[in-house]
C-alpha positions in Angstrom: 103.0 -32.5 134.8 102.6 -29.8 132.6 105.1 -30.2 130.2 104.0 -34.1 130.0 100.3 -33.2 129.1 101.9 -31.4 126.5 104.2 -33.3 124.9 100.9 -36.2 125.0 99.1 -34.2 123.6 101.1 -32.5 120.9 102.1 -35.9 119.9 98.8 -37.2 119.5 98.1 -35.2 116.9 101.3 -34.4 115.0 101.7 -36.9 112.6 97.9 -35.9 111.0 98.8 -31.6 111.4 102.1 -32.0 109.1 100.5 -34.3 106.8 98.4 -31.9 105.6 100.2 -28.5 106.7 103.7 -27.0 105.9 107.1 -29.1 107.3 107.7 -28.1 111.0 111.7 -27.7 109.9 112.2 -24.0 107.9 114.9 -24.1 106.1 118.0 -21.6 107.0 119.2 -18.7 104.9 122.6 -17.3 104.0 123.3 -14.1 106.3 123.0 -11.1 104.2 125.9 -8.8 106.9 125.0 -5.0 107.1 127.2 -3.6 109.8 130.6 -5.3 108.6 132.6 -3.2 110.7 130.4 -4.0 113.9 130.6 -7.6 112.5 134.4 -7.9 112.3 134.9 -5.9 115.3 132.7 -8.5 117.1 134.9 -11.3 115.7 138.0 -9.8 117.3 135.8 -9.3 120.3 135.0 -13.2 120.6 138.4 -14.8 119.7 139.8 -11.8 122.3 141.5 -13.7 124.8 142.6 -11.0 127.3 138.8 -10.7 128.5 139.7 -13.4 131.2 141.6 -13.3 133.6 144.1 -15.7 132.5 144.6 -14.1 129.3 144.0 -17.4 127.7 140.2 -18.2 127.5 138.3 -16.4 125.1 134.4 -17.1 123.3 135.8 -19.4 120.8 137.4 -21.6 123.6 134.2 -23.4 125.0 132.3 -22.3 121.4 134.9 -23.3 119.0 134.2 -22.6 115.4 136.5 -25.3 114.1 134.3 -27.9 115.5 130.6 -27.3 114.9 130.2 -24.0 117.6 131.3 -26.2 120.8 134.3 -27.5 122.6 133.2 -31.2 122.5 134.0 -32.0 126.3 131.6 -32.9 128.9 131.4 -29.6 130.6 134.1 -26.8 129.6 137.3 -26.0 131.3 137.2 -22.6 133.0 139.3 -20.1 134.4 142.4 -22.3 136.5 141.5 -25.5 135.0 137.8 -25.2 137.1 134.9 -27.8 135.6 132.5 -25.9 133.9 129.0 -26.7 135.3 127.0 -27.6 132.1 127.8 -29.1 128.3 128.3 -25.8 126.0 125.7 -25.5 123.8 127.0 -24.6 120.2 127.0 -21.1 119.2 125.8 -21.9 115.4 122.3 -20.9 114.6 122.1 -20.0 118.1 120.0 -16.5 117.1 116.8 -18.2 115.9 117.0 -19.5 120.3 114.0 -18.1 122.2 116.6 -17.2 124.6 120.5 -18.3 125.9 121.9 -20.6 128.1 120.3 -24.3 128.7 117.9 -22.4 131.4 117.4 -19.3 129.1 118.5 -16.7 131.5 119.6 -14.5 129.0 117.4 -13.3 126.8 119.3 -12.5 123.8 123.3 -13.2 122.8 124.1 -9.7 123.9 123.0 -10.3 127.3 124.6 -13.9 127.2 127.5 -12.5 125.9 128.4 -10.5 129.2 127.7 -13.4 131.4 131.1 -15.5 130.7 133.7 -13.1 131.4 132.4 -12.1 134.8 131.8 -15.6 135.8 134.4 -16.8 138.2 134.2 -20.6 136.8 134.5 -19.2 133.5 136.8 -16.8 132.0 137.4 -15.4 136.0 137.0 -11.8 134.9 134.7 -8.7 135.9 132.9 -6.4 133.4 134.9 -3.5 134.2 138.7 -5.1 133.7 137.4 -6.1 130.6 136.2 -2.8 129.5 139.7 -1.1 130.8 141.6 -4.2 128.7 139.8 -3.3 125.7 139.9 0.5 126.1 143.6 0.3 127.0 144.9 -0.5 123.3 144.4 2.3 120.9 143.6 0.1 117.8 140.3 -1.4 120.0 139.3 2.5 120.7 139.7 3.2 116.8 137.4 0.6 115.9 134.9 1.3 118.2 134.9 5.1 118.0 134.3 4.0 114.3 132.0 1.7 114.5 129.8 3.7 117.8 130.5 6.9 117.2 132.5 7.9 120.2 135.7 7.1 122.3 133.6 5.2 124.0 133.7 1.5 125.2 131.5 -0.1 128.1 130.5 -3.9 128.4 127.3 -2.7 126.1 128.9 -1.9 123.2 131.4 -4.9 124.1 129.0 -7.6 123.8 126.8 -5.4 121.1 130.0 -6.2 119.1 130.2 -10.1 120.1 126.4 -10.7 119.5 126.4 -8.9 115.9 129.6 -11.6 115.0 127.8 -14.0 116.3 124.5 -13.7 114.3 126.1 -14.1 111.5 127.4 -17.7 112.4 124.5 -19.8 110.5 125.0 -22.4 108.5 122.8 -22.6 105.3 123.0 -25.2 102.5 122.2 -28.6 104.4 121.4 -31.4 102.3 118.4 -31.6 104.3 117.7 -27.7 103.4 118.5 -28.3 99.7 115.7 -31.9 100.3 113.3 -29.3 101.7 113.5 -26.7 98.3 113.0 -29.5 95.8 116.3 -31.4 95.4 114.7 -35.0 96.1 118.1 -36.7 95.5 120.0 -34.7 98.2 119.2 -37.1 101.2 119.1 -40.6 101.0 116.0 -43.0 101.5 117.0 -43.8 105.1 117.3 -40.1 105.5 113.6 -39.7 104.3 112.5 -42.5 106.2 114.2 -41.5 109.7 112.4 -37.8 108.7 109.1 -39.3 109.1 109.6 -41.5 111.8 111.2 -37.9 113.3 107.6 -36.1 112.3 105.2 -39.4 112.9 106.6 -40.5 116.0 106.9 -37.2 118.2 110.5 -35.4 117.9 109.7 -32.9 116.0 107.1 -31.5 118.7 109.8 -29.8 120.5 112.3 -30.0 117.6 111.4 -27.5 115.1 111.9 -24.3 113.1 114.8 -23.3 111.3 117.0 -24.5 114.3 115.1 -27.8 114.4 115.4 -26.9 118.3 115.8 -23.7 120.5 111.8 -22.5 120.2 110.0 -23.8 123.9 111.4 -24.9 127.3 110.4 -28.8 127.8 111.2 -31.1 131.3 114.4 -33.3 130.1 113.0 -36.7 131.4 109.3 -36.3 130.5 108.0 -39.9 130.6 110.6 -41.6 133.0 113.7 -40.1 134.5 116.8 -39.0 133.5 119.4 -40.0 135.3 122.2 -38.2 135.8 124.9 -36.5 138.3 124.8 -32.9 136.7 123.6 -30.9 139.2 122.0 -28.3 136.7 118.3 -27.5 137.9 117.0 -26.3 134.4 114.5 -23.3 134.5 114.3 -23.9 138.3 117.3 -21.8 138.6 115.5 -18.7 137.2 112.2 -19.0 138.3 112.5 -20.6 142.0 109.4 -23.0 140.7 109.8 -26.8 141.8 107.8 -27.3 138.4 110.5 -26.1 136.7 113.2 -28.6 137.9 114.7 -30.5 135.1 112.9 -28.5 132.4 115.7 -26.8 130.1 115.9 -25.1 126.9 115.4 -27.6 123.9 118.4 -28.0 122.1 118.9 -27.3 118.1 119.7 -30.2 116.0 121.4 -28.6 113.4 124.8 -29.8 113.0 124.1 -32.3 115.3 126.8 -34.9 114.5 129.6 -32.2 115.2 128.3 -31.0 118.6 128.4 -34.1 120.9 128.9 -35.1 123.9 124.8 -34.9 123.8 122.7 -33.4 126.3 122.6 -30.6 129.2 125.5 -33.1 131.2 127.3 -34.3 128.4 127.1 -37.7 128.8 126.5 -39.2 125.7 129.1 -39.3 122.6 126.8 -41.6 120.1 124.0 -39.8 118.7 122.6 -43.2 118.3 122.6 -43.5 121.9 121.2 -39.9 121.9 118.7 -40.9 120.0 117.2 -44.2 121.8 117.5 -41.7 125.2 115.6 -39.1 124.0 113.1 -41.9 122.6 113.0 -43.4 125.8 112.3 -41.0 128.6 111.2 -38.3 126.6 108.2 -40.2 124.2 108.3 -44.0 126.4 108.9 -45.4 123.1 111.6 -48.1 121.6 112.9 -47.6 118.6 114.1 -50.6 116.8 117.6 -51.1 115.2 116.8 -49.7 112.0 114.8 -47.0 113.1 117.1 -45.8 114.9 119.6 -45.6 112.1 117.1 -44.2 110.0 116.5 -41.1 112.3 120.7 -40.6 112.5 120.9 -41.0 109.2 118.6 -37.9 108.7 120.1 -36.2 111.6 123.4 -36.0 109.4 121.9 -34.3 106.9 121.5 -31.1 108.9 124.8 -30.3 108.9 124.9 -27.2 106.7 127.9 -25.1 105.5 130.3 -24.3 108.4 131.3 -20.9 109.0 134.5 -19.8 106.6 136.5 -17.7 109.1 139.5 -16.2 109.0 141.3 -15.6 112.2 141.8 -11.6 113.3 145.1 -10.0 114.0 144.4 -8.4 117.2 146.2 -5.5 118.2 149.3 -5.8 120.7 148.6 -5.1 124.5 150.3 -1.4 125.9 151.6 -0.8 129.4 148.0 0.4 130.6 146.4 -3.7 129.7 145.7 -5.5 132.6 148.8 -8.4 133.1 147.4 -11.8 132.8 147.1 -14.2 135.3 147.3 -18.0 133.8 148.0 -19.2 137.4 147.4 -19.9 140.9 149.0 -17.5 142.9 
């Protein structure tokens, strides 16, 4: 009931506050990188796909950068073809989140980082393989000698590489940033009129900030129900709390027509349908037709400048790297 008093009240007055205050969406900057070599070491790090246990499954296969941060599948395939348990969320933008994962039980991309390559659903490995895999080729112990000072490499320094890559995955330049600076041609009239049915009707309670998303926990079915057969308990899972069933991380809405299927189960693929949802059990409103395309049509214009990447070499495995294992035995 908490989160419900809330969101009632928030949304009471939030069409008066941002009338007269500043936008509740900031807009996103270019990333200024000052540790290149951590940076580009951290890129090897995440497309590295001999930290699982199949040799196959590495960050960018459930957080893909060619397709908006995500893998855009229901739930993602983990190690021996095993169902993921939740929708990846995308990895752009994701440093401006209060925390990682839908239930936010890591607190920064370092931690969340580590989590995936020990997880036995996921890439199947254990902290320490992945530390001897790593270790085990001498161009790796170059890098991180150079990078860290010593010939030393541990799942710290591992996933301090990972996290400073992924920090640098924003995406500045949306049309709705360049709409925000001044440029009152860069999004179309639906586009400002879906904004203010976005700030007049409620969203942007829980959807703000430069991540338009990621800032507060809220109950996913606030108003009525959600139904759904994803067994993901939300915040429950961390805390132990019954009031904390159902209540997850809010999602960021940037790039938000890349990253579908929508929601913690992934069970919506129109972000129209997204949309109505989300209007539905979350503010117990219905939005009409137009409305609705008048929100999507604003939604679109967060998508900002994708990440340019180009793909690392990474350096050859020796007779000390741990041997794959892509199969069942």
């Amino acid at each position: 009931m908490k989160y419900q008093a809330l969101m009632l009240a928030l949304s009471a007055t939030i069409g008066s506050h941002w009338a007269n205050a500043a936008e509740p969406i900031e807009t996103i900057q270019p990333i200024k990188i000052t540790e290149p070599e951590k940076v580009e070491l951290g890129k090897m790090l995440y497309f590295e796909p001999r930290l699982s246990k199949s040799g196959f499954i590495s960050c960018n296969s459930c957080h893909n950068l060619s397709t908006g941060g995500v893998d855009a599948l229901p739930t993602s395939i983990g190690d021996r073809w095993q169902q993921g348990p939740i929708n990846a969320p995308t990895v752009l933008n994701a440093d401006f989140m209060l925390a990682q994962f839908w239930d936010g039980r890591a607190k920064d991309l370092q931690e969340q980082a580590g989590g995936p390559i020990a997880n036995p659903k996921e890439m199947g490995f254990t902290h320490e393989l992945a530390v001897t895999t790593v270790a085990s080729m001498p161009a790796y112990r170059e890098r991180f000698a150079k990078v860290y000072g010593a010939d030393k490499i541990d799942i710290n320094t591992i996933t301090d590489a990972i996290a400073a890559f992924e920090k640098t995955l924003v995406t500045p330049n949306s049309p709705f940033d360049k709409y925000l600076t001044g440029d009152q041609q860069a999004i179309s009239a639906d586009a400002k009129a879906g904004y203010e049915i976005f700030k007049s009707r409620g969203c942007a309670v829980c959807h703000n900030g430069p991540a338009v998303g990621g800032t507060m926990y809220m109950k996913m079915g606030l108003i009525k129900p959600f139904h759904t057969n994803n067994p993901a308990e939300g915040r429950k899972a961390v805390t132990g709390k019954e009031a904390d069933k159902m209540v997850f991380k809010v999602p960021t809405l940037r790039n938000i027509e890349l990253t579908y299927p929508y929601f913690h189960d992934g069970s919506v693929w129109s972000l129209a349908e997204a949309v109505n949802t989300m209007s539905d059990v979350q503010l117990g409103q219905k939005f009409s037709t137009e409305e609705t395309a008048q929100v999507v049509a604003f939604l679109k214009t967060l998508t900002g400048d994708q990440p340019q990447i180009v793909l690392p070499i990474l350096p050859p495995s020796t007779a000390e790297t741990p041997k794959p294992q892509p199969f069942a035995q």
